[in-house]
N, C-alpha and C positions, 0 to 999 in steps of 0.2 A: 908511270908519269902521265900518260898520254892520256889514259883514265879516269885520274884524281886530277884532270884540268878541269873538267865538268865543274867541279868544286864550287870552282871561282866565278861562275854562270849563277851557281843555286844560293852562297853564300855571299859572293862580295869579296872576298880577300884568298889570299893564295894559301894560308895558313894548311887550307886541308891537304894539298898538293907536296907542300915537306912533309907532311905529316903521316901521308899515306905515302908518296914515293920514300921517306925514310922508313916504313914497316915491311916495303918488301928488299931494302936495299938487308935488313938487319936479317930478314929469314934467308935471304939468299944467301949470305955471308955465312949460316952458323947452320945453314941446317943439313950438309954431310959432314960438318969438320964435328960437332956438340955433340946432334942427336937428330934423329929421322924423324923424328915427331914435328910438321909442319903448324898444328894446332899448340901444340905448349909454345913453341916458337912466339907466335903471333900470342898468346896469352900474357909470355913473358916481355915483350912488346908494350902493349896496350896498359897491361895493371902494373908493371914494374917503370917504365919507361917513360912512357906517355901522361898517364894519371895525374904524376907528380905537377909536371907541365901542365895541365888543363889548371891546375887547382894555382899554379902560380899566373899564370895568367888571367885569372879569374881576379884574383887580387891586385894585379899589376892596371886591367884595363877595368875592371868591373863591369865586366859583360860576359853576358853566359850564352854566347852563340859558339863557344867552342866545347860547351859540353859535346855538343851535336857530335863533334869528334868523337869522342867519345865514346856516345850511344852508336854512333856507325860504323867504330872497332867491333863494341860486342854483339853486333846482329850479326856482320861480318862472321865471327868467329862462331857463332850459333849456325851460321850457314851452312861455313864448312864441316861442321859436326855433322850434320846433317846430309852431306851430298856423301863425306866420308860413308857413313853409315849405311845409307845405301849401295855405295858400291860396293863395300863389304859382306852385304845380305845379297847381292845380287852374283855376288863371285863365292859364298858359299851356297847359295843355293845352285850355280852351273856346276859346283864341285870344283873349282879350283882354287885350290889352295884351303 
């Protein structure tokens, strides 16, 4: 939450602040009871969940500043690919695990 206030600084409306404090409210909730996968998590967030939302609100207000939601899910998610990924290379190359 504390976070996703910036939001409302760079945008103007609190929309990104539910929107990102609901994407960690959803991974926290599912991700020992579902599956360990933090990254599906946050995918199935973003393209199942969210998407829909962007695209009705697109049509509801007819302004496209909440694509931006969006596109700063999937960098987000590109991120954490990435920081995963290294940890991963960095803990098979010490030999662990």
């Amino acid at each position: 939450f504390i976070a996703s206030s910036y939001t409302y600084t760079l945008w103007g409306h609190p929309y990104a602040i539910i929107v990102l404090t609901g994407e960690a409210l959803f991974i926290s909730l599912l991700l020992h009871r579902k599956t360990e996968n933090m990254l599906l998590l946050a995918g199935i967030y973003w393209v199942r969940l969210f998407a829909p939302t962007i695209v009705f609100m697109d049509a509801m207000v007819d302004n496209f500043r909440y694509c931006m939601e969006s596109i700063v899910g999937m960098i987000e998610i590109i991120r954490m690919i990435g920081i995963i990924g290294i940890i991963a290379l960095f803990l098979y190359v010490r030999g662990v695990g």
